[in-house]
N, C-alpha and C positions, 0 to 999 in steps of 0.2 A: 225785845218784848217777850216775855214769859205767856205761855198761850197755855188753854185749857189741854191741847195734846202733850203739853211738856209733863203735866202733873196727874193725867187721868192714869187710870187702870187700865191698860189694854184687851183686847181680847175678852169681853165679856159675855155669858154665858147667856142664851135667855130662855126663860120660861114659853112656851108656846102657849098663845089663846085657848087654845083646844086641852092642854094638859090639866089634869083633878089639881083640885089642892094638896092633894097627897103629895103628885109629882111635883109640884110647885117646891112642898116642904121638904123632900128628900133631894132636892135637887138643893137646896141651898144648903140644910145638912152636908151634902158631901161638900161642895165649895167653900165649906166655912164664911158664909156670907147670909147679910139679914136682909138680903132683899136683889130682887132680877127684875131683869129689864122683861116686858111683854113684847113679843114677835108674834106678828100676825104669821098668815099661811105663805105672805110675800114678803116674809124675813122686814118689813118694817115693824118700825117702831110702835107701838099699841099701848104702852101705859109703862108702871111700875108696878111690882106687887110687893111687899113688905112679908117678913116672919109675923107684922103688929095685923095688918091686912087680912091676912088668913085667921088669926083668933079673934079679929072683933069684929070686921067687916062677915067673916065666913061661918067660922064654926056657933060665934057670940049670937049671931044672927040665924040660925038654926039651920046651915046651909049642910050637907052632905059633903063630907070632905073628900069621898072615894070618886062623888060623879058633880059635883060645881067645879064647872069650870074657872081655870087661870082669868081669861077672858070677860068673864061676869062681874069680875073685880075690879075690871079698867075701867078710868074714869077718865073720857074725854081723849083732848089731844095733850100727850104728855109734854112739862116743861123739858127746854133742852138745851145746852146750847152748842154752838158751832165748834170744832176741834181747832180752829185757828182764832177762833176769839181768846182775848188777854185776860190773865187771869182776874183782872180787876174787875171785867166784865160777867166773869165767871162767877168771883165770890157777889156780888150782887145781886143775881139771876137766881142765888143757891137763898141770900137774905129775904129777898123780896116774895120769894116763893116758901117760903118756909121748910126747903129739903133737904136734908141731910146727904142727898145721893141726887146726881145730873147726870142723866145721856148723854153723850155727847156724839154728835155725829157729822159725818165730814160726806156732805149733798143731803143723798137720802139712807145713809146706810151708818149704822152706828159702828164707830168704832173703838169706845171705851164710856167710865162712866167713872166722873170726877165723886168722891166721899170727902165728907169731915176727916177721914184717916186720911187723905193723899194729901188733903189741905195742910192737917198738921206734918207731914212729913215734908212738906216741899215749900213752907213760906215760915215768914217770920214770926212769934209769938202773939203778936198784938192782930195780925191778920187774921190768926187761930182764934184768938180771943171774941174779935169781933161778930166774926162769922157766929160762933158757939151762942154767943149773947142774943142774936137776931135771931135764931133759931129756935133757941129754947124760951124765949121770950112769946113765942107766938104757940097758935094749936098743933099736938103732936101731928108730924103727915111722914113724906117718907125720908 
């Protein structure tokens, strides 16, 4: 069985609660990436933030991009799923929630986060397809 650890990204970066939007933005600038995982002060998991998050949620919303915090932008408990759940559980978890990007974490500690790019890089065309379809079919999120 193909698991969500076979096709995630490993090693992913994240955004601290406590970091401006600034560090948010220059931090995925460097990573070449549109979007970080939130870590609280106890390295769990706290949200997502998006590059879309920062200009509509932050700046669109007349927030201070030097002194709003990362953390202001988290909404709730983020989705996620488990690093030995199968990828069929995976692509589901990604449809049903409308995300483009999954935590993925093995107990309580994240250790990668499955995208639409790993999806296309690691499964069959029609798996790509679908997922893309239930995604872009629903409201933009992350």
């Amino acid at each position: 069985m193909t698991t969500a650890r076979d096709i995630m990204s490993s090693g992913p970066e994240c955004a601290r609660a406590t970091d401006t939007l600034v560090q948010a933005a220059e931090k995925m600038r460097d990573l070449e990436v549109g979007a970080l995982p939130i870590c609280g002060t106890d390295d769990r998991l706290a949200g997502m933030i998006t590059d879309r998050d920062i200009v509509v949620r932050g700046l669109a919303a007349g927030l201070d991009p030097r002194t709003a915090k990362v953390g202001d932008l988290a909404d709730g408990k983020p989705v996620t799923i488990g690093a030995d759940d199968s990828v069929e559980e995976t692509l589901a978890t990604m449809s049903k929630h409308c995300v483009r990007r999954l935590p993925v974490i093995d107990g309580h500690d994240l250790v990668g986060v499955v995208s639409q790019a790993d999806v296309a890089r690691h499964l069959p065309e029609s798996k790509v397809g679908e997922l893309v379809e239930a995604i872009s079919s629903a409201r933009p999120n992350s």
